[in-house]
gemmi code that builds the backbone of each chain (N, CA, C; Angstrom):
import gemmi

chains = {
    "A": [
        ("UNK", (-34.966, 52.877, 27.894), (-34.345, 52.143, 26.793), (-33.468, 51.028, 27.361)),
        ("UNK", (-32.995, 49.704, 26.677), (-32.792, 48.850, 27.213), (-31.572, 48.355, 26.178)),
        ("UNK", (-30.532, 48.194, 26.879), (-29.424, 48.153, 25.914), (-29.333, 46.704, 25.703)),
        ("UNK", (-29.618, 46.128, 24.217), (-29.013, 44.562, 24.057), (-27.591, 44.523, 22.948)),
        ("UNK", (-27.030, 43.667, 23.533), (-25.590, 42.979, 22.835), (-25.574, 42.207, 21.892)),
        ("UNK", (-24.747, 42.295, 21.162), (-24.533, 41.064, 20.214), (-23.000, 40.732, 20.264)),
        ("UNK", (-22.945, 39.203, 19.795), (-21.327, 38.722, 20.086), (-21.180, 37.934, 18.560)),
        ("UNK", (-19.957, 37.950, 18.558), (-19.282, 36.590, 17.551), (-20.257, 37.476, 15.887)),
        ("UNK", (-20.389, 36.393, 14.868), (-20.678, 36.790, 13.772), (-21.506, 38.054, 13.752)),
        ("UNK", (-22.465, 37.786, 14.589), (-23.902, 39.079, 14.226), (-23.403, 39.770, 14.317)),
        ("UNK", (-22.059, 40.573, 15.349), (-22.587, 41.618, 15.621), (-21.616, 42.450, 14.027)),
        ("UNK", (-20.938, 41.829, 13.597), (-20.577, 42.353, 12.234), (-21.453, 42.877, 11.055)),
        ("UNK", (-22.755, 42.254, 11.524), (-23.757, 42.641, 10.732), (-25.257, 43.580, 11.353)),
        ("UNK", (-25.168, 43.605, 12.505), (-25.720, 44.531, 13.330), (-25.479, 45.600, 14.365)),
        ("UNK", (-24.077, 44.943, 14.162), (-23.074, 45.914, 15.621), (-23.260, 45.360, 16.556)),
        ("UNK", (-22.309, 45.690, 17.482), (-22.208, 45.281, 18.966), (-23.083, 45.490, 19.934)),
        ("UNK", (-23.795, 46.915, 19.966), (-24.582, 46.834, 20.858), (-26.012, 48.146, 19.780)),
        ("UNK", (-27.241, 47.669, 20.661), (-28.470, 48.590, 19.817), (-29.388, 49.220, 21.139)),
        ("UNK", (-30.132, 50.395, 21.387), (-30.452, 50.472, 22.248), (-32.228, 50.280, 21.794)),
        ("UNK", (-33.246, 49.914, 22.637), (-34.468, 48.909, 22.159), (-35.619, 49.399, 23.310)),
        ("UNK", (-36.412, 50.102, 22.711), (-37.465, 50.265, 24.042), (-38.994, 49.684, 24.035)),
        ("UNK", (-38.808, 48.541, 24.955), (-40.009, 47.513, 24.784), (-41.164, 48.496, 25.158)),
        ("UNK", (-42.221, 48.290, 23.921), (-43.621, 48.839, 24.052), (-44.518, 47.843, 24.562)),
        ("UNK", (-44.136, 46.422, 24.954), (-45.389, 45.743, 25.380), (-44.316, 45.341, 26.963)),
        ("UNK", (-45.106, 45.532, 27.708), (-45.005, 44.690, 29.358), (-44.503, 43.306, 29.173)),
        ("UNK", (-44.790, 42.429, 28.311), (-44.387, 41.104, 28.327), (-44.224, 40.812, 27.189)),
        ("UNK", (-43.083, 39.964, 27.167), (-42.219, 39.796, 25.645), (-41.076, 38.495, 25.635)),
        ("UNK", (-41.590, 37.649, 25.092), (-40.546, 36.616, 24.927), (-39.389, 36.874, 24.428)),
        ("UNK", (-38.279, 35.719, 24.152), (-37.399, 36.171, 23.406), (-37.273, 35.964, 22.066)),
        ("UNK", (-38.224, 35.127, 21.345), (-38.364, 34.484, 20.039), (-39.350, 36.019, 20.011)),
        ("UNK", (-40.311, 36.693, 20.553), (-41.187, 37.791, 19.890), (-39.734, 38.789, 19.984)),
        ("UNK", (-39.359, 39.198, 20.558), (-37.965, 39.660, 20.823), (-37.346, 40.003, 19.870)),
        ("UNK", (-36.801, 38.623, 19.796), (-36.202, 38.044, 18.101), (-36.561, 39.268, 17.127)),
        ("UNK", (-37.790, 38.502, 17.102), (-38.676, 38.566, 15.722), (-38.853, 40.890, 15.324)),
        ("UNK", (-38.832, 41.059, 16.554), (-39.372, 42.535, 16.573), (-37.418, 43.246, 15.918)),
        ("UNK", (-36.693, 42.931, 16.620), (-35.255, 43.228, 16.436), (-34.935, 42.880, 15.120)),
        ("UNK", (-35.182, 41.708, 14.406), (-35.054, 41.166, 13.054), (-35.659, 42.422, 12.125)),
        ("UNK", (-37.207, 42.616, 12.224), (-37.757, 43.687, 11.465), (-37.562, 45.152, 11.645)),
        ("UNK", (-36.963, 45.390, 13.111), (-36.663, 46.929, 12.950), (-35.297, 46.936, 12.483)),
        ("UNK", (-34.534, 46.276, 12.720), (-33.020, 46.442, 11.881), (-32.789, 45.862, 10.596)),
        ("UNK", (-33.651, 45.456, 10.115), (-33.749, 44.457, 8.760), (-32.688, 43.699, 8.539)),
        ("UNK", (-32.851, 42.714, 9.787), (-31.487, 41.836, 9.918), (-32.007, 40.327, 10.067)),
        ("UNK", (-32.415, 39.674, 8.991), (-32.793, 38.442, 8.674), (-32.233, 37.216, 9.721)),
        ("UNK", (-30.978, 37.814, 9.513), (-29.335, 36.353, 10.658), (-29.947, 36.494, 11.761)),
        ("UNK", (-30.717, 37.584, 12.237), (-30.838, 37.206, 13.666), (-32.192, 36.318, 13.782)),
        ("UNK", (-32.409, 35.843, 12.763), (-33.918, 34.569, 12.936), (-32.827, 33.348, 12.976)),
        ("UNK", (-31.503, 33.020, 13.197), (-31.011, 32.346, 12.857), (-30.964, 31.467, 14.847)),
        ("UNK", (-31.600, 30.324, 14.648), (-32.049, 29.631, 16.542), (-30.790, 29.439, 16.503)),
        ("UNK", (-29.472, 29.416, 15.773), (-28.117, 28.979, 16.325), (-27.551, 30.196, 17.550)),
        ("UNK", (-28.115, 31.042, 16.803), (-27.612, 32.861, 17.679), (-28.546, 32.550, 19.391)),
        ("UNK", (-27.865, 32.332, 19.858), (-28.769, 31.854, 21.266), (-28.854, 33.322, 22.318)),
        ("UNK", (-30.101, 33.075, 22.845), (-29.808, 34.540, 23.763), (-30.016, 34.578, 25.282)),
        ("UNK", (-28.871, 35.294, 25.863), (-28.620, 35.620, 27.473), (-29.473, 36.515, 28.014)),
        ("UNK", (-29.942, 36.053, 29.031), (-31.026, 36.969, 29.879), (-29.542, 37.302, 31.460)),
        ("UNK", (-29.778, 38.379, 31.873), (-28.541, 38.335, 32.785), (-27.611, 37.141, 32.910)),
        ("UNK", (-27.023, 37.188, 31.893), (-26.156, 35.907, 32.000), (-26.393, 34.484, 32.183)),
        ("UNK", (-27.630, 34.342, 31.332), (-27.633, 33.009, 31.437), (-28.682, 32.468, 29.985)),
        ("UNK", (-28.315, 31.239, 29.398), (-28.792, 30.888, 28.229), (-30.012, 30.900, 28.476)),
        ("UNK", (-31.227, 31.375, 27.750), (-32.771, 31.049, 28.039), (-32.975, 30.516, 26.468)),
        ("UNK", (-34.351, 29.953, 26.631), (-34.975, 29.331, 25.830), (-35.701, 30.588, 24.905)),
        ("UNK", (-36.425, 30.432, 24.161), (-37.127, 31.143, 23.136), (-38.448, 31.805, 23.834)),
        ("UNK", (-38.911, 30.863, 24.269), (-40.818, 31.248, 25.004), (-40.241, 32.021, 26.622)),
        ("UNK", (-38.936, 31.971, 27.096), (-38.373, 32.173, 28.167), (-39.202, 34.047, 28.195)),
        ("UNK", (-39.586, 34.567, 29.130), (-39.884, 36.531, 29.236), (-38.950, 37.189, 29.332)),
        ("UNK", (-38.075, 38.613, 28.620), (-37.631, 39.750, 28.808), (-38.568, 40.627, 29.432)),
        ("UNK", (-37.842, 41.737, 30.434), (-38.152, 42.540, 30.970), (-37.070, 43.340, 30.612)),
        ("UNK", (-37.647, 44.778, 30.280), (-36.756, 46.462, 30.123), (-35.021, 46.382, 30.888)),
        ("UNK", (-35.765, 45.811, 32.364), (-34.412, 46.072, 33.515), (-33.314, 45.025, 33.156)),
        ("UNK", (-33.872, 43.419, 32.334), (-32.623, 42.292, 31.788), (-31.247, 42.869, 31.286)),
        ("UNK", (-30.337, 42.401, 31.304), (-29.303, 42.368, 30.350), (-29.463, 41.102, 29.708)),
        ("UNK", (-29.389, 41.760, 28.287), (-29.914, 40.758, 27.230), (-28.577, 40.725, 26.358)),
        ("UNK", (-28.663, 39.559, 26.026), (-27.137, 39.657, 24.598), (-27.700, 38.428, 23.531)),
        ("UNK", (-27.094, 38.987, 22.120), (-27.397, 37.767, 21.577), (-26.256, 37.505, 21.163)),
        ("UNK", (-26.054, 35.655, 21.131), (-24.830, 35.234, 20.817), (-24.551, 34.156, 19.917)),
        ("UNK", (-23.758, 34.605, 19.174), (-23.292, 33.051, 17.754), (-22.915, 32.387, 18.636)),
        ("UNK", (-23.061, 30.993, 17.993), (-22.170, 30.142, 18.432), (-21.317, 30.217, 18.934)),
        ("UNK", (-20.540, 29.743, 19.865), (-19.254, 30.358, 20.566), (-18.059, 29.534, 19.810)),
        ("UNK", (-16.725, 30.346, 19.903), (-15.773, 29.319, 19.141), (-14.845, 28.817, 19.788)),
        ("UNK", (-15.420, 29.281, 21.268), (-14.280, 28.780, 22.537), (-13.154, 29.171, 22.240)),
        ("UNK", (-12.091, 29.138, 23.427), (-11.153, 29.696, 23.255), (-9.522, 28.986, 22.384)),
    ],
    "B": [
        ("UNK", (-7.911, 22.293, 48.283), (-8.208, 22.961, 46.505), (-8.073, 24.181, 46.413)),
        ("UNK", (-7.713, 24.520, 45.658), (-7.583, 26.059, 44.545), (-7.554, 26.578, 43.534)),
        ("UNK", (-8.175, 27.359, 42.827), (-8.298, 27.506, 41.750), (-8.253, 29.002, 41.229)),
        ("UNK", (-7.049, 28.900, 40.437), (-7.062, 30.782, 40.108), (-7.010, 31.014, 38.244)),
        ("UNK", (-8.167, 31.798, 38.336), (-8.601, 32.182, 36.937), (-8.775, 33.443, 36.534)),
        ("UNK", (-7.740, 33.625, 35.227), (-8.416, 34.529, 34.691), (-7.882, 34.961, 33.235)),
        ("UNK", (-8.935, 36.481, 33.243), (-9.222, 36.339, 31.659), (-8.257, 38.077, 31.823)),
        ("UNK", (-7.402, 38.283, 30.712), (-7.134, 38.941, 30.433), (-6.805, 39.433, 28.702)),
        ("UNK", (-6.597, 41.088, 28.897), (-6.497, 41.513, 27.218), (-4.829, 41.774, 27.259)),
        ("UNK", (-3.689, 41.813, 28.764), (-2.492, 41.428, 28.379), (-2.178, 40.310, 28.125)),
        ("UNK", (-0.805, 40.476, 27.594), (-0.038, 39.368, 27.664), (0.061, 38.622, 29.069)),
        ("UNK", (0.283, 37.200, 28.304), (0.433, 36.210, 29.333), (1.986, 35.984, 30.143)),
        ("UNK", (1.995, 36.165, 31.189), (4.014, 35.840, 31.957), (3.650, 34.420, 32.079)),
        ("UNK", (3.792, 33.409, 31.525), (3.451, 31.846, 31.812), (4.626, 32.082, 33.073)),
        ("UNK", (5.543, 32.139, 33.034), (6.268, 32.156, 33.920), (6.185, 32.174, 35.727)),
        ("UNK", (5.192, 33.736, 35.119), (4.962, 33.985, 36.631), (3.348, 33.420, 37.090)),
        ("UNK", (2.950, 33.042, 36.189), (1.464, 32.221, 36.595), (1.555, 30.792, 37.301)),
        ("UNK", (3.318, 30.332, 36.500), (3.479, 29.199, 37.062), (3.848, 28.959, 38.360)),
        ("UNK", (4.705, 30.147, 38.670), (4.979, 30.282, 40.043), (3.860, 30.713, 40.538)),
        ("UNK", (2.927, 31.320, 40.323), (1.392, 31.569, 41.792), (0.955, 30.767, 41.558)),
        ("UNK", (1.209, 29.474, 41.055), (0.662, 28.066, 40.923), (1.830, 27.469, 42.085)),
        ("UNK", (2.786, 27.510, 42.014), (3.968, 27.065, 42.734), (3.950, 27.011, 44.388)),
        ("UNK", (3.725, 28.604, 44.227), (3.507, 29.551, 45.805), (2.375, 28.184, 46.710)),
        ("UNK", (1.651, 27.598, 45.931), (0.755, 27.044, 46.729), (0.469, 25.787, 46.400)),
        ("UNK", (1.636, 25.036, 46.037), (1.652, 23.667, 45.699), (2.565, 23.094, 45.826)),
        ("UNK", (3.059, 23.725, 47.566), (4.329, 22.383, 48.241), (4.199, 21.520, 48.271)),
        ("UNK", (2.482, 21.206, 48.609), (2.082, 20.132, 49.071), (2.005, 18.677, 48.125)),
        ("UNK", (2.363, 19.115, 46.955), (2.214, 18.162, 46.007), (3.148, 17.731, 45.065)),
        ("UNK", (3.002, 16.387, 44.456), (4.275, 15.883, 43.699), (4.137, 16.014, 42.203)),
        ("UNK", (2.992, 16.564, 41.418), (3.175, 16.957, 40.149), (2.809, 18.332, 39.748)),
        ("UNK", (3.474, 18.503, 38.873), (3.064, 19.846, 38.329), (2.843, 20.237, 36.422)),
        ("UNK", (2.026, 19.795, 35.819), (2.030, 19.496, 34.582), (1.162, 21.299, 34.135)),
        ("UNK", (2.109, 21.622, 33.480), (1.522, 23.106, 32.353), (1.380, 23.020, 31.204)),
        ("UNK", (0.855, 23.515, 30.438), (0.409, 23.610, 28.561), (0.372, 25.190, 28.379)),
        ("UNK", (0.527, 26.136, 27.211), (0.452, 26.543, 26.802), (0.040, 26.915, 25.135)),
        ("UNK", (-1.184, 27.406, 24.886), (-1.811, 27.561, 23.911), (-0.798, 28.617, 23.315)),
        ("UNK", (-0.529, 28.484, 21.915), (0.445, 29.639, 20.906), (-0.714, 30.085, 19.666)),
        ("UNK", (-0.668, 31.571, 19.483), (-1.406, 31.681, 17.847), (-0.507, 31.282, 16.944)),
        ("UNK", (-1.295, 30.312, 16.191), (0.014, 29.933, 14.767), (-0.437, 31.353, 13.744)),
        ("UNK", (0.816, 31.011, 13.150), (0.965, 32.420, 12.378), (0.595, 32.406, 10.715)),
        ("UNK", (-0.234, 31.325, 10.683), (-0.756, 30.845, 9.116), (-2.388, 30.530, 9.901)),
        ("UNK", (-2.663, 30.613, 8.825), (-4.546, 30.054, 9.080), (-4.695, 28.376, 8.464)),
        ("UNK", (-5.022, 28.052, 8.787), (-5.920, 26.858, 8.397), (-5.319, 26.309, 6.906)),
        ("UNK", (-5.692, 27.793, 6.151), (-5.828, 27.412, 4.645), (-4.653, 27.808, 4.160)),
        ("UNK", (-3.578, 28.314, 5.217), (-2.234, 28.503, 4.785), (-1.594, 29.915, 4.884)),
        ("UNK", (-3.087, 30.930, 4.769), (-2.437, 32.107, 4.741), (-1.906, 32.885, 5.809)),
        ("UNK", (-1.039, 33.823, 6.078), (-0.491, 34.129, 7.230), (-1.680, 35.256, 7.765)),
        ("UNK", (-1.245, 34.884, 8.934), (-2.584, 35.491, 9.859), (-1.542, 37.387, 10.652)),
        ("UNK", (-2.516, 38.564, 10.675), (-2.037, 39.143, 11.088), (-2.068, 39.395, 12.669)),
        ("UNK", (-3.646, 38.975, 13.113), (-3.921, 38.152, 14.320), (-5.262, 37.722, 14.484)),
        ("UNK", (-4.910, 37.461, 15.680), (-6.543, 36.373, 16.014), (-6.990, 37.412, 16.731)),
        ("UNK", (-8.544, 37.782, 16.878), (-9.357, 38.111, 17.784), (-10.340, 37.550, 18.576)),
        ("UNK", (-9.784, 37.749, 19.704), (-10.984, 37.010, 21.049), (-12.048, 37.631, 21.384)),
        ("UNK", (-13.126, 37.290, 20.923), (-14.036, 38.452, 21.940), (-14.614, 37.743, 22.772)),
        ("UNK", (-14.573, 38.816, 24.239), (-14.955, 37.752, 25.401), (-16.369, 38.585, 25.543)),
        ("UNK", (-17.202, 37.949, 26.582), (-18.711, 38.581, 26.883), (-18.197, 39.088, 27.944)),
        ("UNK", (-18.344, 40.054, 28.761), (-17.860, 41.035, 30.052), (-17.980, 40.152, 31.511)),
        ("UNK", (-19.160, 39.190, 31.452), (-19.039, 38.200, 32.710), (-19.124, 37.007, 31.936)),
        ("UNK", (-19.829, 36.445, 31.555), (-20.051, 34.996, 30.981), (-19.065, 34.433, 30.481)),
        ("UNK", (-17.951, 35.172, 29.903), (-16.406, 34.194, 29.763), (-15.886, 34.219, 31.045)),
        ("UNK", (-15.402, 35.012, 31.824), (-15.159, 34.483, 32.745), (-15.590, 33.187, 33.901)),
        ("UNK", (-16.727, 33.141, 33.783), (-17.808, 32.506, 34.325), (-17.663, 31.231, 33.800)),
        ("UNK", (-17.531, 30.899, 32.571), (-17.576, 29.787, 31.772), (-15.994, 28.907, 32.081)),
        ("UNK", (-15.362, 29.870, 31.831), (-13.946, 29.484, 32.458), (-13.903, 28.566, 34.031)),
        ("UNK", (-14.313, 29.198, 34.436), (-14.319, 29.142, 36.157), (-15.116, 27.822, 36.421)),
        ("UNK", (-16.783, 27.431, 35.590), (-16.713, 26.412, 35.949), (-16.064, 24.772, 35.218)),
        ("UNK", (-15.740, 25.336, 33.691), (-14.380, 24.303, 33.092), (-13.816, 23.778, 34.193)),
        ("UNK", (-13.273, 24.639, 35.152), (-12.233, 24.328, 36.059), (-12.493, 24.031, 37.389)),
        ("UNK", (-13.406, 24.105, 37.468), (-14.660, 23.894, 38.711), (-14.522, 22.413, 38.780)),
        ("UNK", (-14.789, 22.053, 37.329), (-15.508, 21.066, 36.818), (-14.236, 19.699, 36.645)),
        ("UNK", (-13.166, 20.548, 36.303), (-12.022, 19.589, 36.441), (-11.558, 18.955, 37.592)),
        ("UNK", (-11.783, 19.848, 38.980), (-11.110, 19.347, 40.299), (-12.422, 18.549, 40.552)),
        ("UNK", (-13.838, 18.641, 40.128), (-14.296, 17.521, 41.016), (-14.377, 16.236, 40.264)),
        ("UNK", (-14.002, 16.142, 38.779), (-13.524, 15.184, 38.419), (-12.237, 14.130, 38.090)),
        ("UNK", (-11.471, 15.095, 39.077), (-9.906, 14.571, 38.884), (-9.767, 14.927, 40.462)),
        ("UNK", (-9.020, 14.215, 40.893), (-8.006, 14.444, 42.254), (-7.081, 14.943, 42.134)),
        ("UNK", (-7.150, 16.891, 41.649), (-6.222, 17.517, 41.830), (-6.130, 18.504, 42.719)),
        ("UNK", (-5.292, 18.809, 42.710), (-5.368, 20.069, 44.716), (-5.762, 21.824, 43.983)),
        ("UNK", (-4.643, 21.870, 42.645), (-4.804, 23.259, 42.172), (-4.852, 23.150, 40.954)),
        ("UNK", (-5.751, 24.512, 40.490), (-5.382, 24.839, 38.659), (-5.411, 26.396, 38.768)),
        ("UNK", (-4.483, 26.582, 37.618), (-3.827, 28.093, 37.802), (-5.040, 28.278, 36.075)),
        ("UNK", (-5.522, 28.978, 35.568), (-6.179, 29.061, 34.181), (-6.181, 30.304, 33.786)),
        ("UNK", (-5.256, 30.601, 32.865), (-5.246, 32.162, 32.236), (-5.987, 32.166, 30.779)),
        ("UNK", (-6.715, 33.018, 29.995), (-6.543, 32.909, 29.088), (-6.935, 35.088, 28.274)),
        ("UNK", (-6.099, 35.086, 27.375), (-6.515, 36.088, 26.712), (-7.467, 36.491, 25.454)),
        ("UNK", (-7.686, 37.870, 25.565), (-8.948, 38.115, 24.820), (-8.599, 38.852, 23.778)),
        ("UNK", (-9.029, 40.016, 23.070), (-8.465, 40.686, 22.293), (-7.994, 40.623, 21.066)),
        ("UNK", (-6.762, 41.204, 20.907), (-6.085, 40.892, 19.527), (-4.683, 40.486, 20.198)),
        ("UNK", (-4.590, 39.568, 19.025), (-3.637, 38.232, 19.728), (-2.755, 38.313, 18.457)),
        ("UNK", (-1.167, 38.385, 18.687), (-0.186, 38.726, 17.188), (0.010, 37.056, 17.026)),
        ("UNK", (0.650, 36.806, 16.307), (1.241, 35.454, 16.041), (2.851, 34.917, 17.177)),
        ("UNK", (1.890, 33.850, 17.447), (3.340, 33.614, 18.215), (2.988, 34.160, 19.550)),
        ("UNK", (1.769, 34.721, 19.716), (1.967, 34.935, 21.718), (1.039, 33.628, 22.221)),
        ("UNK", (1.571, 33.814, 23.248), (0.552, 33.018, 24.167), (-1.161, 33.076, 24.163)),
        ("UNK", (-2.332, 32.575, 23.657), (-3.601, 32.899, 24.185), (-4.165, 31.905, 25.515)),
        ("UNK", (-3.644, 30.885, 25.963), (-4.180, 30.432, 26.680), (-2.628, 29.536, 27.924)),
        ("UNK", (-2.730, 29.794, 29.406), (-1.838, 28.946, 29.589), (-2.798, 28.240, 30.978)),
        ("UNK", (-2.328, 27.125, 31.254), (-2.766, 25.865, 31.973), (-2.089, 25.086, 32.873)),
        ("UNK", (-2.257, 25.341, 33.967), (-1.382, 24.289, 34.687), (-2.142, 23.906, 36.232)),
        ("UNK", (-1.766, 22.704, 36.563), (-2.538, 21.666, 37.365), (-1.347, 21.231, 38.661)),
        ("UNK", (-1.954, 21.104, 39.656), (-0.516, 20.365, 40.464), (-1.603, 18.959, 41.391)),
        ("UNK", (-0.988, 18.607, 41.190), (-1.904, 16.707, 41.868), (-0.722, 15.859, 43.272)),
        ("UNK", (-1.581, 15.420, 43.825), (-0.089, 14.536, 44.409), (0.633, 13.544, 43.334)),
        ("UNK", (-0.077, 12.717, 41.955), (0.450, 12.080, 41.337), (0.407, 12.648, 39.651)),
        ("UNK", (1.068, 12.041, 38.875), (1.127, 13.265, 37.744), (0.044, 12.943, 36.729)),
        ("UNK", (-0.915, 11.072, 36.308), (-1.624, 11.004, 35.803), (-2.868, 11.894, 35.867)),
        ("UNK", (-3.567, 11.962, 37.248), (-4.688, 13.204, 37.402), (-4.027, 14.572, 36.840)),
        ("UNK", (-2.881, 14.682, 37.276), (-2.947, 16.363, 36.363), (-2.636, 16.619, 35.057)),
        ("UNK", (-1.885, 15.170, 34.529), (-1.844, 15.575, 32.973), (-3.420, 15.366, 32.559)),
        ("UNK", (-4.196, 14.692, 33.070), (-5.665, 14.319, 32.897), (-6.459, 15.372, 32.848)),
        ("UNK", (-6.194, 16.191, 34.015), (-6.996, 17.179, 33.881), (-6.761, 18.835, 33.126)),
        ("UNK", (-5.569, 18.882, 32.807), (-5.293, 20.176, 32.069), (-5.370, 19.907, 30.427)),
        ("UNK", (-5.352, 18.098, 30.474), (-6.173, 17.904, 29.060), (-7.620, 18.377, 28.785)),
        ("UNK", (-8.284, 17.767, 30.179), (-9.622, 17.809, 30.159), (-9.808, 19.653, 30.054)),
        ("UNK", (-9.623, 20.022, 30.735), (-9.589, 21.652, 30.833), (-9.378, 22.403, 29.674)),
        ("UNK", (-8.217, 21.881, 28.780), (-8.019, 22.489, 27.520), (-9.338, 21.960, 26.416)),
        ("UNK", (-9.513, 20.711, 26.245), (-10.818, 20.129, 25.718), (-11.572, 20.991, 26.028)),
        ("UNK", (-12.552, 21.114, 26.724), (-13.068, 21.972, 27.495), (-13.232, 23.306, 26.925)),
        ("UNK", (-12.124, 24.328, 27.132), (-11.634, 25.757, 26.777), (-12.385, 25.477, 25.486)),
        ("UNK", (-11.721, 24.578, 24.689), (-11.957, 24.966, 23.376), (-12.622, 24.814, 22.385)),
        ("UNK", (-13.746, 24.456, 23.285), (-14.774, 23.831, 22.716), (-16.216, 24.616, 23.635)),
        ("UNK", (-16.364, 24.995, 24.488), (-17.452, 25.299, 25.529), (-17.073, 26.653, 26.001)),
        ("UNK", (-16.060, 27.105, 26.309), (-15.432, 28.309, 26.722), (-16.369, 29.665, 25.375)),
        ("UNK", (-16.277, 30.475, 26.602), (-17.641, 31.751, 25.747), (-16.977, 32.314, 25.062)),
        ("UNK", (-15.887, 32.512, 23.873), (-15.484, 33.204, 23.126), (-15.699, 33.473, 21.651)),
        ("UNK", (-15.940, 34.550, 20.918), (-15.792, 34.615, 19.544), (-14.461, 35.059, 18.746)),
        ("UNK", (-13.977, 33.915, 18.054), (-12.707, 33.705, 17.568), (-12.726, 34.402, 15.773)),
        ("UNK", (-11.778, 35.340, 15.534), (-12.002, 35.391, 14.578), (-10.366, 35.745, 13.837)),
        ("UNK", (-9.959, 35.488, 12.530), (-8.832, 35.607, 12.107), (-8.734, 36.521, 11.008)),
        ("UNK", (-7.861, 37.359, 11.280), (-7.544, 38.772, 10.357), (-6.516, 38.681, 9.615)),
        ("UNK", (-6.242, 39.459, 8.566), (-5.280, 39.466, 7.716), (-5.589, 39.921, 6.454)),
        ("UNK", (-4.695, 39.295, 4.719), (-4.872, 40.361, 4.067), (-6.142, 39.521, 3.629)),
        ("UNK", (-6.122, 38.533, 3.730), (-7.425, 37.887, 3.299), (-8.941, 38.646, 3.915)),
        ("UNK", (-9.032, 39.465, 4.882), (-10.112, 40.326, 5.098), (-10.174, 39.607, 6.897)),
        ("UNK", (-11.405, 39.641, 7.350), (-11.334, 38.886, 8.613), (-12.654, 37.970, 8.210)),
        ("UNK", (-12.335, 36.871, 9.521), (-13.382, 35.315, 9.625), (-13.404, 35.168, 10.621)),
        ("UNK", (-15.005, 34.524, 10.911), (-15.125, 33.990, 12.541), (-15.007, 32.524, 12.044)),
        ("UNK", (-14.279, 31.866, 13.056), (-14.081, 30.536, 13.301), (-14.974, 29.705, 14.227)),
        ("UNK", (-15.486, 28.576, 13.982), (-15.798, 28.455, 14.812), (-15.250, 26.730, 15.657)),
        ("UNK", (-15.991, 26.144, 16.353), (-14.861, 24.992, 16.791), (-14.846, 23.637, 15.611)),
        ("UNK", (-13.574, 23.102, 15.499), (-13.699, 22.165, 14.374), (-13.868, 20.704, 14.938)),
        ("UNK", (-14.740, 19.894, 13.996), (-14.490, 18.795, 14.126), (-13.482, 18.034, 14.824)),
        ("UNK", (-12.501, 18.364, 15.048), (-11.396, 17.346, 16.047), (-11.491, 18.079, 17.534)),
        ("UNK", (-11.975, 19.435, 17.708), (-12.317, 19.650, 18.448), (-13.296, 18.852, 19.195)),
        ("UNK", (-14.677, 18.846, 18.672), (-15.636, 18.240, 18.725), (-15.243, 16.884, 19.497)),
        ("UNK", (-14.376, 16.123, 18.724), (-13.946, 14.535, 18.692), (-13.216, 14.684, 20.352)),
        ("UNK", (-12.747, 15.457, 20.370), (-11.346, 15.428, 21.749), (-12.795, 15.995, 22.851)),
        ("UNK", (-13.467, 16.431, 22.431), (-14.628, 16.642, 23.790), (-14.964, 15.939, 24.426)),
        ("UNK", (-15.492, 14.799, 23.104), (-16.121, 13.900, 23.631), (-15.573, 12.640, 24.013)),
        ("UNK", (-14.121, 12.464, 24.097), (-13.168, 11.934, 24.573), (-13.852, 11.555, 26.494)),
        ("UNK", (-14.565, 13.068, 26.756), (-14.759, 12.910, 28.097), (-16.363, 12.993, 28.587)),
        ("UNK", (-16.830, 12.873, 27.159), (-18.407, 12.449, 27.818), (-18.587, 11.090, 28.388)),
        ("UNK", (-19.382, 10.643, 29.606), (-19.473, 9.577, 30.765), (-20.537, 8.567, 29.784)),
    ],
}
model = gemmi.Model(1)
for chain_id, residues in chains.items():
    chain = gemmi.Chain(chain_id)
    for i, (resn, *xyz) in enumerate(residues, 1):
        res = gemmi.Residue()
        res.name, res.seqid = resn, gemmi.SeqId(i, " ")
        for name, pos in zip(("N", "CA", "C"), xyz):
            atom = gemmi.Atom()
            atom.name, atom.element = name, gemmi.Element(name[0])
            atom.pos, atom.b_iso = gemmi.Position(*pos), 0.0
            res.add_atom(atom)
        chain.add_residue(res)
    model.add_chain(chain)
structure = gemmi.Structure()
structure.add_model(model)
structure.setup_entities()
C-alpha cells in the first residue's frame, strides 16, 4: 500500500493522508488523479490547480507513479 | 556566505536569531531585519482566533532554502538568518522573521525585501484563518502577486 498526502484546501475534503494500492505496474498521475477522484468520490481532486509531488518534486500530469514514490497532492500554495 | 534556515512549530526569539545572525557578521557594515506579525482581524474585519500554517514535511523547508539561495546570488550579501513558523499561530506572534547583513545597507534592505516577496508568494505553505466565523484557506492576494513581480528580470 502506498501512502499519498494531501495539503492546503483538499485535504479538508479528503483528509490528509489515504492509503492506495496500485493494481496496474504503470500509472500516470492524471490516471492517478482520475482513479483517486472515483474511489473517494471526490470531484476537487480533478481540479489541474491541485498540483502533484512525486518525492518532492512538482511533476506534470503524463509524468509515471510507482508504489515505492512519495506522492502528495497539493492546492495552491498560500506561501507563507 | 551563509545562510541559516528554518522552519519551526515554536515560537520565534527574533532576538536570539538576530544574534546567530550577529555571531557571524563582524565582517560587515549592515544589518537590516523584518519581522512578519499575525494581525488579529481578518481581511474582512473579523477577529481571527489564529492562523494556521501547514507546512509539507520537506518541501517547505526546501522551498525556503532556495528563496534564500536565490537571494545571495542575486544581491551581494554575505548572510541571511530565515525563520519562519508553521502551525497555529495566536494573534500578535511572530510567523516569519528575516534578516540580511551586506557590507552596504542597500543590498540588504534589497534582499530581505526580495526574500519576504518571495516567502509570500512561492514559499510551500497552506494558510488558513480560524475563528468564530468557521475556518478559510487563503490564498496569495493580488498585491502579493504585484510585489513579486516587482523582481521578475
Amino acid at each position: 500500500m502506498t501512502t499519498i498526502l494531501f495539503f492546503g484546501k483538499i485535504s479538508d475534503v479528503i483528509g490528509s493522508q489515504i492509503t492506495y494500492k496500485f493494481s496496474d505496474s504503470s500509472l500516470n498521475v492524471g490516471q492517478l488523479r482520475s482513479q483517486l477522484s472515483t474511489i473517494h468520490e471526490c470531484p476537487e481532486l480533478n481540479d489541474l490547480t491541485i498540483r502533484v509531488s512525486v518525492n518532492d518534486e512538482l511533476v506534470a500530469e503524463t509524468d509515471m507513479v510507482k508504489p515505492i514514490d512519495t506522492i502528495a497532492f497539493l492546492s495552491p500554495f498560500s506561501g507563507g | 556566505m551563509s545562510n541559516v534556515v528554518k522552519l519551526t512549530s515554536n515560537s520565534i526569539d527574533c532576538q536570539a536569531e538576530e544574534l546567530e545572525l550577529w555571531e557571524r557578521t563582524q565582517d560587515c557594515g549592515a544589518v537590516v531585519s523584518f519581522k512578519g506579525i499575525a494581525r488579529p482581524t481578518t481581511k474582512q474585519g473579523e477577529p481571527l482566533d489564529f492562523l494556521v500554517l501547514q507546512a509539507h514535511p520537506s518541501m517547505t523547508l526546501k522551498s525556503m532554502q532556495k528563496i534564500t539561495h536565490s537571494a545571495n546570488e542575486r544581491f551581494d550579501v554575505k548572510h541571511c538568518q530565515v525563520v519562519h513558523r508553521h502551525g497555529s499561530i495566536a494573534p500578535n506572534e511572530t510567523i516569519v522573521f528575516v534578516a540580511v547583513s551586506s557590507d552596504h545597507r542597500r543590498e540588504a534592505f534589497q534582499a530581505a525585501d526580495y526574500i519576504m516577496d518571495r516567502l509570500k508568494s512561492e514559499a510551500v505553505f497552506w494558510k488558513r484563518e480560524e475563528g468564530a466565523f468557521g475556518r478559510r484557506w487563503i490564498e496569495p492576494t493580488n498585491r502579493d502577486t504585484t510585489d513579486l513581480a516587482r523582481w521578475s528580470d
